[in-house]
N, C-alpha and C positions, 0 to 999 in steps of 0.2 A: 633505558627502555627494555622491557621485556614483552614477552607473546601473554597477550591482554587472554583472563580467564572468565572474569566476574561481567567484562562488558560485553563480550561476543554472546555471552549466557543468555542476558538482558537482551540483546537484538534477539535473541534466535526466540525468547519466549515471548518479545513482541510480535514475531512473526506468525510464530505457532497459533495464537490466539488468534491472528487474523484468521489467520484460515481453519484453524477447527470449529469456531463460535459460528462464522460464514457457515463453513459445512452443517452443522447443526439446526442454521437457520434453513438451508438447503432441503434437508432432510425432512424438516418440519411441514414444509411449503414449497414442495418441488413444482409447481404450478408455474411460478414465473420463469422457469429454465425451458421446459416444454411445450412453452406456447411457440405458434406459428411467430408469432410477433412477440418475442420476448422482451421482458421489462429487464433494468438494470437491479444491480446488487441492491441498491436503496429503495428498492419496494419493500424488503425485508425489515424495513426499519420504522415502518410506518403501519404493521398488521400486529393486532396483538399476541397472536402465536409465535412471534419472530421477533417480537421487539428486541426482547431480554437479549436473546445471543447476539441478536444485531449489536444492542447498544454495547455489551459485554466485548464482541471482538473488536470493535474501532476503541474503547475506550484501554481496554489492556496493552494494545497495539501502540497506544499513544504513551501511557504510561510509562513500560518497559525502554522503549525507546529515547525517552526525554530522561529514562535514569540512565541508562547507557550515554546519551550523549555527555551528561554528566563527569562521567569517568574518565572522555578525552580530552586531555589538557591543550588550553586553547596558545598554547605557550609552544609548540611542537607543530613545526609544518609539517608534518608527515600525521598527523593527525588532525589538526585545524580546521580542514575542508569538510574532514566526515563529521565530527561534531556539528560545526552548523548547517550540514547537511541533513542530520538527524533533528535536528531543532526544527529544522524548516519545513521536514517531513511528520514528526507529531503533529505539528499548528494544522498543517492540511489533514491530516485524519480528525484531527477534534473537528474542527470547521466541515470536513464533511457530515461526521457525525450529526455537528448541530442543524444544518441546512437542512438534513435529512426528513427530521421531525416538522420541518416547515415547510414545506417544498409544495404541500396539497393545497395551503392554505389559498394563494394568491397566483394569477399570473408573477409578477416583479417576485416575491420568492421562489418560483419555479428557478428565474434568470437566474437568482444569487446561486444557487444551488448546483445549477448548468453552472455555470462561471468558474466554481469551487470544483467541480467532478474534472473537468477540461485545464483547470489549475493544475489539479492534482496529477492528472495522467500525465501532461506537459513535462510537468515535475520530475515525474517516474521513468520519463523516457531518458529526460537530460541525463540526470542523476544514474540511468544503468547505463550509459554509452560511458560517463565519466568510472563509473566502476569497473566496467569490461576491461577499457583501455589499461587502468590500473593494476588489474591484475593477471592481464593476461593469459589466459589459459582455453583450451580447447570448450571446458565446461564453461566457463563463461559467459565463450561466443555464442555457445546454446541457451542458457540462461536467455540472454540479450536477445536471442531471435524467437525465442517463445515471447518475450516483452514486446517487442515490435511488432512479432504479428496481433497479439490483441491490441497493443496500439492503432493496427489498422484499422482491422476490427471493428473495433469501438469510433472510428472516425468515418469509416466509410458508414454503419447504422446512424452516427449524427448528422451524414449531409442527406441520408434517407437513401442509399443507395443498400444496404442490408438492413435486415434487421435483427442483430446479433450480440445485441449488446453487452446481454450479461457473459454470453463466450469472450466477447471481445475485453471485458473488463476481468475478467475470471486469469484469463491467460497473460492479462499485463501485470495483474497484479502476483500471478506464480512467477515469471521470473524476477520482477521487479525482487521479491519476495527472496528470491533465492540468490541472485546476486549480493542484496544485503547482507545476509547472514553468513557468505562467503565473505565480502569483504571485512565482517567485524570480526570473520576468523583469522584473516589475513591480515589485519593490523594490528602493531605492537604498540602496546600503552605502559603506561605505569597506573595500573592497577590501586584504586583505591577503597574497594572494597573487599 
């Protein structure tokens, strides 16, 4: 085993991408941050000034990451978890992706859509408490408490108690975010690319 060079890369410019294409769309369309009643991340992916970055930051996101998971040999417990950890985290960004573009269409794809957003955040929560514990560090447990509190966030605007949504999803998905890119620097692979 050595200190992985090629796959922490891949996590980090999956990540990058999430959040500079977001920002971009951000930038473009700051209307849905600043409203009294904000909408979530995925209004951006549904207006045509926003589409491109929208579609560009979940699909890079996905991409990077499913080559990264790639590089972790599934043969090595000390690595086995984050790989199909990283698998299971692509499927949910494409899936949100695709939901996204459907979501207006019908009540029943609205649900799918809820379903996939509440999957995914789930996900993100599980997956940075299991990275925190793993790596231990002061920064970390910051990561993880920026995670949780837009976890709140985002759950207290879904039972209708705020309406915060896109803070609440903005802030799960920075540390979610940053925790990752900590952990693929903190994990030793053999490196195959």
């Amino acid at each position: 085993m050595q200190k992985n060079t090629h796959s922490a890369t891949l996590i980090i410019l999956g990540q990058l991408s999430l959040l500079f294409f977001l920002s971009i769309s951000v930038a473009l369309h700051p209307g849905f941050v600043f409203k009294s009643d904000e909408g979530g991340i995925s209004n951006y992916g549904i207006h045509l000034k926003t589409a491109l970055p929208y579609t560009l930051a979940f699909t890079l996101c996905a991409f990077f990451t499913l080559q990264a998971a790639h590089l972790y040999p599934r043969t090595e417990r000390s690595t086995r978890h984050l790989r199909y950890m990283l698998y299971a985290y692509s499927c949910l960004v494409l899936l949100t992706l695709l939901s996204t573009y459907i979501y207006k269409v019908s009540y029943a794809f609205k649900q799918v859509h809820v379903v996939v957003g509440v999957t995914t955040m789930s996900f993100e929560l599980l997956a940075s408490v299991w990275m925190s514990i793993r790596l231990r560090s002061s920064w970390d447990l910051l990561f993880l408490a920026v995670q949780l509190t837009g976890f709140v966030l985002a759950g207290l605007t879904f039972l209708g108690t705020l309406h915060v949504l896109f803070l609440g999803q903005a802030l799960a998905t920075l540390g979610f975010a940053l925790l990752l890119m900590h952990t693929g620097l903190r994990t030793p692979t053999r490196d195959r690319g």
